[in-house]
Structure formats: C-alpha cells, structure tokens
N, C-alpha and C positions, 0 to 999 in steps of 0.2 A: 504494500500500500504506500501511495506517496505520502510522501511527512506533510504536516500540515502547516510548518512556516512555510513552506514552498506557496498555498494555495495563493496567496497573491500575485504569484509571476505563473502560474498558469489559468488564472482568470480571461474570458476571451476580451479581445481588444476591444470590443463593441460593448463590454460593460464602464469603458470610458466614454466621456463628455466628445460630442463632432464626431462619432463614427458610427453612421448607421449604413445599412446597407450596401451601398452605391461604395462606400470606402471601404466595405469590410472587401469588397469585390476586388479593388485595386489593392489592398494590403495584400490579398492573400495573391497575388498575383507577382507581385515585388519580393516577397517571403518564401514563394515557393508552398505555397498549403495547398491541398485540395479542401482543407477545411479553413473555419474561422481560425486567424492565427491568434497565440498568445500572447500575454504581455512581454514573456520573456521570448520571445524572436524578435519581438521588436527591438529591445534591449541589444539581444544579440547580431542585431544588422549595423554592422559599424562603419562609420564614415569611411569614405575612401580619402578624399582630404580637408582643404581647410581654406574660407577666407578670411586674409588676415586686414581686417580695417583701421588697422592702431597707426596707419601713415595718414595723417591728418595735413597736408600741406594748404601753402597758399596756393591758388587758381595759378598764375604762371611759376610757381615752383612744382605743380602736376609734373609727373613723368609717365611720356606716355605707354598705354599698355599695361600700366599696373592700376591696380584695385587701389582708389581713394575714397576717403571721405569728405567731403569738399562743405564746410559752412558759407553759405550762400545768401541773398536779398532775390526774390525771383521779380525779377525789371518787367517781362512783357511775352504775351503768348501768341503763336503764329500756325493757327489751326490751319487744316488743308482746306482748299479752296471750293466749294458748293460741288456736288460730281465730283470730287478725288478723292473718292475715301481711304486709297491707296498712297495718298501723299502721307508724309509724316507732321505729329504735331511737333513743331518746336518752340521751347520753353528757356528765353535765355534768361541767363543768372548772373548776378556779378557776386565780388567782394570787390577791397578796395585793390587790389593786384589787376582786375583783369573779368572777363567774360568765360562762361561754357554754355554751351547751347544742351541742353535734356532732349534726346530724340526719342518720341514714341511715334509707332506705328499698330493702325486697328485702332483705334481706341473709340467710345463712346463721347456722343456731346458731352460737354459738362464735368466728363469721368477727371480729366489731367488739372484741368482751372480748379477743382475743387482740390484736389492734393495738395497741390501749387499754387495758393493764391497769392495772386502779384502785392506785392509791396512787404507780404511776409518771408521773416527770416525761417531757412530750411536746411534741416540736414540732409545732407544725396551722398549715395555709396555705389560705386561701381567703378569699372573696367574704363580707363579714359582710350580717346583714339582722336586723332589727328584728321579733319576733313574739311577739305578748301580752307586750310592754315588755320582753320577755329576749334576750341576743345570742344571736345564732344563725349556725351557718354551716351548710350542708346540704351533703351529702356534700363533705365539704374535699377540696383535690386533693393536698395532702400531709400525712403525720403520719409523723413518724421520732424518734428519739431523740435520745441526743447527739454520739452518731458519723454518723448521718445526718444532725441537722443540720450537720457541720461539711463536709460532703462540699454540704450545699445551693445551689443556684445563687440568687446575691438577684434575676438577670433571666432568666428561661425562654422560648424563642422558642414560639409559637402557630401551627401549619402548616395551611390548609386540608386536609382529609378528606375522607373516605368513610367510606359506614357499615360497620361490622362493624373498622374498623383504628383501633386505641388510639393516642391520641397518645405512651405510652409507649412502643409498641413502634416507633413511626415513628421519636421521639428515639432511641431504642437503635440503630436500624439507620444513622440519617445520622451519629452518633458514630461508631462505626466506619466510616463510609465516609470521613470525616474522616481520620482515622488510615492511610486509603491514599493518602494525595493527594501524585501523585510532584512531585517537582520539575521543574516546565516553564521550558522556556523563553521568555523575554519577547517578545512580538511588537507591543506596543504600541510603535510610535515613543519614543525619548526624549523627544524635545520636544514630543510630546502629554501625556507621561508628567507631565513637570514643569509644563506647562502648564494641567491638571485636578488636578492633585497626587493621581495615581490608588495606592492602594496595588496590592500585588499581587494577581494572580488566586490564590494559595492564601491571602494575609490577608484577601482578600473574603470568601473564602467563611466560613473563622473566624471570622469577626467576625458573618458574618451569621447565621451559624447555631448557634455562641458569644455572645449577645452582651453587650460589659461596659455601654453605656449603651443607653436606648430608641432615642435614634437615629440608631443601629446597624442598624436593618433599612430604617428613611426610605426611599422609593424616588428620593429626591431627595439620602440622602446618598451619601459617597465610596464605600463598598463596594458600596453595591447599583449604584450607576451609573458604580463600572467595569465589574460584569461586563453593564449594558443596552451597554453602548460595545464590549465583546467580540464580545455579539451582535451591533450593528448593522456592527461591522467586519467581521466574518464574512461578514453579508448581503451588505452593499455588496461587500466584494473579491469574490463569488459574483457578482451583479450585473455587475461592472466587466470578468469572465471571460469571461462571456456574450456582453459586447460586443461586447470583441475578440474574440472567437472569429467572430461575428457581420459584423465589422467587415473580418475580417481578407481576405477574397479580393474584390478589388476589384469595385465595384459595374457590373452593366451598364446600356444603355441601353433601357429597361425601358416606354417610352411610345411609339406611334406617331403618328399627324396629330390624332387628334381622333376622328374619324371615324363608330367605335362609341359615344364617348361622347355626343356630340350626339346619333347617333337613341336613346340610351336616356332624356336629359333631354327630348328633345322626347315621347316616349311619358309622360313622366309628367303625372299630373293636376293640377300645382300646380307654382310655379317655387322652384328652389330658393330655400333661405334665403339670406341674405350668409353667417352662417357656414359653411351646408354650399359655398358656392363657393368660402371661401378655404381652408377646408380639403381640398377636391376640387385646387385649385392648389397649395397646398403640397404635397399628396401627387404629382401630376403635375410636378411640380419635382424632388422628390427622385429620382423615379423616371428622369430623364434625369440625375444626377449620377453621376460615378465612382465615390460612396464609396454602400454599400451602407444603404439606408431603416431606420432605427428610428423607429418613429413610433405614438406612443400617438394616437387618438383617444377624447374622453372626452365624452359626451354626459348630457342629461338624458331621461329617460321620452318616447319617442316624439318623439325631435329630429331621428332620421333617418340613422343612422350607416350601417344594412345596404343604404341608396342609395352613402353617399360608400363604402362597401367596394366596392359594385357597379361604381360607374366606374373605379375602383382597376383592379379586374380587367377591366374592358374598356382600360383603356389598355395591360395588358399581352400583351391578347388582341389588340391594334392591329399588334403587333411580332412574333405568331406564336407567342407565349409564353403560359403555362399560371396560371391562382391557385388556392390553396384556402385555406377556412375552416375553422377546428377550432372547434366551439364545446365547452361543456363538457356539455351536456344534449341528447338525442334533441329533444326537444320546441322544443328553440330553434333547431334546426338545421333541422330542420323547419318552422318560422317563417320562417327565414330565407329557404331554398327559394320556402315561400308569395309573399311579398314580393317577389323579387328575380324569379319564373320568369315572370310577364308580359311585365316589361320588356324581360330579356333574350330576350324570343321574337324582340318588335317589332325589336331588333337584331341579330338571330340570332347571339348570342351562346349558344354551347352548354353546360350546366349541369345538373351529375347529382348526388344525392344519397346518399351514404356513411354509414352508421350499423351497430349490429349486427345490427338487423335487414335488412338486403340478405342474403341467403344464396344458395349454390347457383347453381346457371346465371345470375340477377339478379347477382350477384355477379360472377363470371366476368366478364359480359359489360359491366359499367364498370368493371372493372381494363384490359380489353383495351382498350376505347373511351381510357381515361383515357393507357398509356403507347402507342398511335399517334396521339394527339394530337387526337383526336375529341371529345375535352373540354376546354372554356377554363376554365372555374371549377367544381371539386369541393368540394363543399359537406356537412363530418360531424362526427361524434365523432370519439377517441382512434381508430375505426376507419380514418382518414384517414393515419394512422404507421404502420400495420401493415407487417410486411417485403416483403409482397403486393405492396402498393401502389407502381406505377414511375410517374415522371409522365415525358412525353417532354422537357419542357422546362418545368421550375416557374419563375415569376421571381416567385411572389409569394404571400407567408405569411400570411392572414387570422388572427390569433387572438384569438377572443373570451373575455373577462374573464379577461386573462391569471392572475388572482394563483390562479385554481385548478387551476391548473399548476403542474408540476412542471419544473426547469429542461431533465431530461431529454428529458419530451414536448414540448416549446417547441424545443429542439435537433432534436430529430428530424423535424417537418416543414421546419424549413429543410432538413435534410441532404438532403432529396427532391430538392433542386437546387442547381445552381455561382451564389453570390452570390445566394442570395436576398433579395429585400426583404422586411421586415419591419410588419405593420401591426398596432396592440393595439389592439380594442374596449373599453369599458368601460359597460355599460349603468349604471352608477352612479357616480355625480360623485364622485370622490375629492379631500380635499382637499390641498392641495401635500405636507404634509410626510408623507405616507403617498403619493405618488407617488413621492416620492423615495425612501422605505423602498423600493416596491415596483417601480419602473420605473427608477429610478435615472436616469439623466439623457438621458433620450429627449426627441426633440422631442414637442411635445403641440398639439394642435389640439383646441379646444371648438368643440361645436353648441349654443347657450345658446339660442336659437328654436325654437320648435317652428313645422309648416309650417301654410301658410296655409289658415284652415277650419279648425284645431280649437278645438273651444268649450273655454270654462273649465269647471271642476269645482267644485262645490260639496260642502266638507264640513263635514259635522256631528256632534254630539258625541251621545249617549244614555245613559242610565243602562241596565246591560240588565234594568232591573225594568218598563224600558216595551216588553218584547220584543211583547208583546202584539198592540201601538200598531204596531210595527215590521212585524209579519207581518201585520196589513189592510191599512197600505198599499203593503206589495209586492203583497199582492192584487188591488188598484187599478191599481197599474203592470201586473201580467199583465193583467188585463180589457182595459188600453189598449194592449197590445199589445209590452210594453216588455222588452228580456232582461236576467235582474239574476243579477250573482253574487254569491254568499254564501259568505265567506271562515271557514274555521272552524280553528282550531290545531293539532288533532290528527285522525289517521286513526282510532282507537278507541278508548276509555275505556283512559286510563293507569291504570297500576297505583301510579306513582311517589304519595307521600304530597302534600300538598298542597292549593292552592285544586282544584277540579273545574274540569277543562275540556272547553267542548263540543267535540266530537268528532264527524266529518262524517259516519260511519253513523248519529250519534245524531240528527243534525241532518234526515238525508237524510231518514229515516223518518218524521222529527215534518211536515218539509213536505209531503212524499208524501200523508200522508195527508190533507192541506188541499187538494194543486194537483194529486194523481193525480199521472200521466206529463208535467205539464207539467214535472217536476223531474229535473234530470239528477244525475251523480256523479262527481269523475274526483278524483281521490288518485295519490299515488308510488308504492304499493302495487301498481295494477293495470296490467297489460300494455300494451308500447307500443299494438295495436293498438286496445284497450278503451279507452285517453285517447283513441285522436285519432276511436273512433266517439263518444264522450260531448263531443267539443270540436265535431264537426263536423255534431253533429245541433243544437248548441246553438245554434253558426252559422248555422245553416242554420231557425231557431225553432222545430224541431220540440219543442226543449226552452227553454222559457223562465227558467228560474232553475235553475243552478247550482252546487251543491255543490262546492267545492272545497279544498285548502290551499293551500299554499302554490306546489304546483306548479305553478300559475298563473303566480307572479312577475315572471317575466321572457321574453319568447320569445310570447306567447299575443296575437292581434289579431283581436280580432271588434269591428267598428266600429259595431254598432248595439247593444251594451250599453253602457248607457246608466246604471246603478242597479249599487253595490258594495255590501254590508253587508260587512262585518268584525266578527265575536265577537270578546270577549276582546281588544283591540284594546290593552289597556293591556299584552298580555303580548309584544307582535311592536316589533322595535326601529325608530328614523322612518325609515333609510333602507327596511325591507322594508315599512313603511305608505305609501310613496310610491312604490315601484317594484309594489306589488299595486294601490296607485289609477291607477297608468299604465294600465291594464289597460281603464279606462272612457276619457271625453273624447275616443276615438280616430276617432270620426264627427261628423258634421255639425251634430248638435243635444247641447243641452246635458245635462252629467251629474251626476249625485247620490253623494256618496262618505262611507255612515253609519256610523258608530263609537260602537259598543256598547261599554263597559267596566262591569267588576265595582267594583262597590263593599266595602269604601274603598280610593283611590286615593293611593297614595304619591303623594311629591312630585314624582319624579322622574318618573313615569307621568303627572303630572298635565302638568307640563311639557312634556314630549313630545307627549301629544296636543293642547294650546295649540298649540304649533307647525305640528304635521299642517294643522291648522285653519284655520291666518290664513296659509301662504305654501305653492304648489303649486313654487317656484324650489328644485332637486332640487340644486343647487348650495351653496341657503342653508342646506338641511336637512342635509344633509353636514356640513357646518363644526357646527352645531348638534347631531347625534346626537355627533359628537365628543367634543363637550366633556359631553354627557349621560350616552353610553353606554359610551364606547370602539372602540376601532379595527374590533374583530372587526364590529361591527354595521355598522360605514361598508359592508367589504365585505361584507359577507355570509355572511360565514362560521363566526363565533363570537361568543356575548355577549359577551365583555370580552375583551381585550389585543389587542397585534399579530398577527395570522394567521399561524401557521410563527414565533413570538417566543416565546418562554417569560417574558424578563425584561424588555425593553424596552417601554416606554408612549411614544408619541408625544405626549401630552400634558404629559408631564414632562418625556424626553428626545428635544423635537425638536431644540435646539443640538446634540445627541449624533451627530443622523443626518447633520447635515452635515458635521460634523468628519469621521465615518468616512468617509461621502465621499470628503473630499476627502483623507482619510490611504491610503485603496482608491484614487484615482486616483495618487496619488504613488508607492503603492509597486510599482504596473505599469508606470509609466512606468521608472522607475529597474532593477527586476527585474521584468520580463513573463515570468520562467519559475518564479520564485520559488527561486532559487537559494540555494545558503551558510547561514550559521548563521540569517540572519534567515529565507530564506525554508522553513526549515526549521521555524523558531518559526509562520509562518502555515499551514502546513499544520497545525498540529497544531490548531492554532485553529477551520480549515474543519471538520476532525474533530470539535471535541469540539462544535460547533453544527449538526452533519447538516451542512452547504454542500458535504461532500467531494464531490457530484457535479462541482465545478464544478474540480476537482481534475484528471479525467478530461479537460479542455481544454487543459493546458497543453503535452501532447504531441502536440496535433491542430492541424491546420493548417499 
C-alpha cells in the first residue's frame, strides 16, 4: 500500500485551482499519461532552461539579442491600418537614453492600448533585435507595472511543451504543486548524503523549478543530480529486488550429458564462433550451479544469440526439463521459430510457437502439449504469461530485449516454474553503464563475431536529390536478379508540421508503378498474417524489393537480400541504422547498404551517418550513438534520455549509477525486507519513481 504522506503528490492535477478539463487534456499530453497526470509529474517535469532578466540596462546600453528588462514611459501607439490586420501594432517607448519600439502582431482592438497605456510608466522583458536601426522587441514576454515589477522573478525557468499549453499556465500549475510538497522522509544514506553534498529532495525540486542562479537547473548541478540519484536508486533497489526475488529458491541442476547439444551443433552449417562456445559454457556452467542463472547475453547484428538460447534449452531438455522465450514482437518470435525449428528437428528436440494469434482448438492443443511435457522449448509473446499457460517443468527463462519489459512480465515467466534460470537476449550492444542502469549486475556474455560466411556490407552515403540515380540502379539489381529493401520512416503522410517524410504507401506506389508486382509492402499497420505473406513471398523472390519501416529491425532473415536503401536516413538514430543494415550481409555474397539523406544536414546527423559509414562493429556504434544521441536511441526505445528515466542521463550521471548500486546492494543486505523508519523512507521512494512493483516482492518468497 502507498504510505500516506505520499497522498498529496499523487492527488490528480485537476484537484488544483485553473485545471479543468481542456488542461487536464494538454497536461497529460506534455506528461506522457494516458490518464489524469499527478501532482508529482508535474513536479517531476523539469525545466530544460532559464530566462535570466536581472540585466536591467538603459535603452541604448540594450545589447542586442539578449533578454532585457527595459523601464520605460510608453510615448504613442501605431495600430495597423483599417484592412491590415496582418500589419503589426507598434508601441514606442522611451527613457531618458533613447527609444524601443514593442512589436505585436494578431492582436485584438483595444487588447495592447490597454497593457500599454500611453503616458504610463512600464516594465517590458524580452529578446531585443535590431530593425531599420530602431530597438525592437517583438511581442515581449513580460510588461507589468510597478507592483508587478516588484512581485518579478530576475530568473524564470523554460519547460519543454506542447502545443496549445502556455508556459504561463504550466508555471501557475507547478507553483502550486510546489506548495503541496509534504515532508518526506530521507532515504538517501547519510554518508552518501555528505559524500555528494546532496540537498534535499523538496530543496531540489525548489530550486529547480524556483530558480535563484542559472545553474540551478545544470543537469550536472547539486539539485538536478540529487533527484537523477533518486531515480537511479529507485531503479537499482527495483533491480536488486528482482534479484533476490530471482535468487532466492535455490538453483537446480539444470544441464544433462551433452547429448542434445552436440546433435544440434553438428546439424549446423558453420562451426560455432569462440564466443558463441564460451558463452554456450558459461551458460552450461551456471546451469549445473546451486544458485539460480542470471545471465545477460548481448550480441551484435547476426552474431548468433537465438543458437546459444537454442542449446541453453537443449541442455535443459537433456535433464527432462522445459525453456521458453518471451520475445517482445510476433515477428521476432517468429524469427526465432524460423531459425531454431530445423535444428531442433535434426535433434528432436520438441518446439511450438505461442503468440496471439494461436486461437481456439490450435491453442488448446499447445497449452495441453506444453503442461504434459510434450514440449521442450515454447517459443512467444507476452502470450507465453498468460494464466493459461502450465508448463510441467520450466527450468529455463529465454527473455529477449529485456528492457521492454516490465518487471512484472519478466517475474511472471519465471513464476511458471521452482528456481528458474534466467537468460536476457539483447539484439543490440548496450554499453556498460546503461547495462548496469538496466540489468544491474548480471553476469554478461558477448558474441563480438559474426559466423563464418558472412560477407561484409558496404555502405554508402547519397544526397536524396540523386533518388533518380538511386531507383535505375535498383532496377539493374532486379534485372540481375537481386532482392532489395527499401527502408522508409513512416506508414503514411504525417500530419505533424515539419521536414516531409517519405512515407511507404507513398513510396510503394511511386515503385509499383516502375517494377509492377515485383514490389512488395509490409508496415506495423497491417495484420500479422498480411507481414508474414508480404515477408514470405519476398523470401521466396516472388517479390523482389520491399517496402518496409521499421518493422523490419530486428527478428526478419532473408539471406539472399543482398541491397538496403534507407530514406530519410538522417532522421533514424545509429543504433536503429545498424540493426535495419543487419537485415542484408546475412548470405553468402556480398551486400550494398545506401543512405539517402535530406539536405541540409545538421551536424549531428552529419556525424552519425560518418559513422554508419566507416564501422559495421555494433558495439563501436553503441558507445558512439551515446555520446550522439542518448540512451533512448542505444535501446531503442526513445530519442533522448534513459528509457523508464525521467531525470537521469547516463552521460552525465554515470558515477550516479554506480553509487546507487552499490547504496541498492547495501541496503538489502542490511534490511532485505525494508523495514523501520529507513525502510519506510525507501518505499516511498519506489512510489514516487513507479518501481513500486518491485515492492510487491518483499512478501514473496
């Protein structure tokens, strides 16, 4: 149950003063809610920066370009002309130095003259600029008198937005949520306390969203990187729960002679790599140890993970015991299947596929197969947790790209069975200190080789004014027989403002009409069955170029596509340009991987596709989209920050992550129930960062 100083910062927003409806709309839109947001999101949405109005000059001591506050006499108003309601109104002002002209545009009769009335003295704050030699400020963001100026802040914090929600009325509503903010108690250790010299979590938030110097909001200073240290302690003791939760019923002996694994390595076409053998032994290690398997494996673009998962589950198919795979998409679970259902033939290893689409009597009859033990490795989605779902004997947990999980769904295939082992895929190379955010202190095994026979990939760079160039000679590659896919951003002309991007109905139709039916189409959009006829005709060459987005990513192997384009290639971050070029090089001859960008090219896009360029090591490119783009991008999940983070950047606060660590290991060892006034302070903690799932473990086991 939540503590109950907490209930005031999870009251909904709309039990404040100015937010009824119409705003709760816009909050929750800014916030990210599909519900009413709370007090404490709001709290927790922190200014991105600051204006600072404490440069008070005279009118010609202004310097242009920067934010003043200018005390003014307003002389005379020069409304637009009868019919121009598109002209500006201008409002000149003096002091004794000099002249600025106040330019508004739009405005209502009467709305500026009354702000502004002439012969009164006025305070004006904004951006000056320079125009036919007169200062100018264009619509100023403040004009108040001399009781507003006195009430004026000289530092203003600057929130990112949404459209349609005023940064005024955003200030109005975090002031008052300010003003609820109970007195918590302290859950940061002392000696970390004095050791970062962290103020409190209610002066952090004061300060940051009060604030008296610029930096006051620093992501690197004291307030902001107590409350990333909040978060990341939150995580980690979340993580650390999991563990032992995880840890806690002694492990079995989970591996038998060899037996099945060998005839699955001997069925393969190619010998393994060294690291898929030391990581196949390490995992057949643990898997005979008493203490129960946590073990991240973390590979690069076709390094060969869903074989080391495959022996994984033949070793525990060796001892008469059950695995399954949770992936997080139909499409790669499916993949997976494709992959693994050969091998396991040739070893008669038994293996059935789980998704939502199994229904009805299909359904039925691999629930029943799966708890009389007619099945060794059950391979699905989220459908694989269902209550349905019995296994006779699970000893062993496939979960691929854990971090899009929920700690819940990740708890509940183990619960399938007593002492489950534990295995995390990760189709994309994360780098350490974002392992550690998100795996916490697992053992880790790398596959850095790809297997023997795949060619290199060649990529290259294009302006897309040479699209021209680009579509004859994909028409040369179909003449020669070649299957190419064409990677496109979006499913259908966005409506959002912006650069125009091409759009894969817009695409499908413009090549259609060049290559006929040799052109296929598969998008998120359309039905599971509708991807895998549009994937398996494409396999199969009935279709030779490919329309797709992104849904391709990850999970999709057809080894004789041989040619990628990517549109818009400046706008997809380097990990998802390196996990969509996985997608070719996966056969025998060598592959083509062309990158169209729109001009002009930031720098940062300029950078990124440099990189794409000159290194195909999925590992190097990781560390590099890092320091580019931010975390969201590493995994996959979001343009910028930590995934499930609000506050914390792993770029700034990775020291942050390991302290919490290691303050989340110390305080389970000492209290692992989280008892008395401290452990009453960290609960409130897991509360106010969502972790409280992990809350729900302290009584289990």
């Amino acid at each position: 149950m939540r503590p109950e100083v907490l209930n005031p910062l999870f009251a909904p927003i709309t039990a404040m003063s100015g937010i009824g409806p119409k705003q709760d709309k816009l909050f929750r839109f800014l916030l990210g809610r599909s519900e009413t947001p709370r007090i404490v999101d709001l709290l927790l949405h922190l200014p991105a920066s600051v204006i600072d109005r404490r440069d008070r000059p005279k009118i010609n001591e202004a310097e242009i370009g920067a934010m003043v506050t200018l005390e003014v006499v307003v002389e005379r108003h020069r409304p637009p002309p009868p019919g121009r309601s598109r002209a500006p109104h201008l409002v000149y002002c003096t002091d004794d130095t000099g002249t600025v002209i106040l330019t508004y545009f739009r405005t209502y009769p009467g709305q500026i003259e009354k702000l502004l009335p002439i012969g009164e003295k006025r305070y004006v704050s904004g951006n000056t600029q320079l125009f036919d030699g007169m200062l100018q400020i264009t619509h100023p963001d403040r004009v108040v008198d001399e009781e507003g100026f006195a009430k004026l802040s000289g530092i203003d914090a600057v929130y990112p937005l949404t459209q349609g929600l005023a940064i005024t009325a955003l200030r109005k509503a975090i002031a008052q949520a300010l003003t609820r903010l109970p007195e918590l108690p302290e859950w940061i250790g002392a000696d970390v306390m004095r050791r970062c010299k962290f103020p409190s979590f209610d002066q952090a938030l004061q300060r940051i969203h009060v604030p008296q110097e610029i930096t006051d909001i620093l992501p690197d200073g004291p307030f902001w990187s107590r409350l990333a240290y909040d978060e990341l302690l939150a995580g980690q003791l979340a993580l650390a729960l999991v563990r032992a939760q995880l840890r806690r019923p002694a492990g079995d002996r989970n591996a038998g002679d060899g037996g099945l694994r060998r005839k699955i390595i001997d069925a393969l076409p190619y010998a393994l790599t060294p690291s898929q053998q030391q990581a196949s032994a390490a995992i057949a290690d643990d898997l005979t140890q008493p203490v129960r398997m946590l073990r991240l494996l973390q590979g690069d673009v076709g390094s060969g993970k869903t074989v080391v998962a495959l022996l994984a589950a033949a070793a525990v198919a060796e001892v008469g015991k059950q695995a399954a795979l949770m992936a997080p998409t139909e499409i790669l679970a499916r993949q997976h299947v494709k992959t693994i259902a050969p091998l396991a033939e040739r070893a008669g290893l038994r293996i059935a596929i789980l998704t939502g689409r199994e229904k009805g009597r299909e359904r039925k009859d691999i629930l029943a197969r799966v708890e009389a033990g007619e099945i060794d490795f059950l391979v699905g989605t989220h459908a694989v947790i269902q209550g349905d779902v019995i296994f006779r004997s699970l000893a062993l947990a496939v979960v691929d790209e854990q971090h899009r999980f929920g700690v819940r769904e990740r708890l509940a295939l183990t619960n399938k069975g007593s002492a489950v082992d534990v295995l995390v895929l990760s189709a994309t190379p994360i780098p350490r200190t974002l392992v550690l955010t998100y795996f916490g202190d697992m053992d880790i095994s790398e596959l850095r080789e790809k297997p023997a026979g795949r060619q290199p990939i060649e990529t290259r760079t294009f302006s897309a004014s040479r699209l021209t160039e680009i579509i004859d000679g994909v028409g040369r590659a179909v003449d020669n027989g070649k299957l190419i896919y064409w990677i496109v951003p979006l499913v259908e002309e966005s409506e959002i403002d912006g650069p125009k991007l091409t759009n894969a109905e817009e695409r499908f139709n413009s090549l259609q009409e060049r290559f006929g039916d040799k052109v296929g189409l598969v998008h998120g959009r359309m039905r599971g069955p509708e991807k895998d006829s549009a994937m398996a005709r494409f396999a199969a060459g009935e279709t030779q170029i490919l329309v797709a987005t992104t849904v391709v990513e990850v999970g999709v192997d057809v080894p004789a596509a041989t040619i990628m384009v990517i549109e818009n290639a400046e706008r997809f971050g380097l990990a998802q340009l390196h996990q969509l070029r996985g997608r070719i090089g996966r056969g025998s001859e060598a592959s083509t991987c062309l990158l169209l960008y729109r001009e002009p090219l930031g720098e940062i896009a300029k950078k990124r596709l440099q990189v794409i360029k000159e290194s195909t090591d999925g590992f190097r490119i990781a560390e590099e989209d890092l320091k580019l783009r931010g975390e969201g991008d590493v995994l996959g999940t979001r343009q910028s920050g930590l995934p499930g983070y609000r506050i914390a950047r792993s770029e700034i606060h990775a020291q942050l992550i390991t302290q919490a660590r290691d303050e989340a290991l110390r305080i389970l060892q000492d209290n692992p129930r989280l008892t008395g006034e401290r452990g009453d302070a960290l609960r409130c903690l897991l509360y106010l960062y969502e972790r409280d799932e992990a809350i729900s473990l302290l009584g289990a086991g």
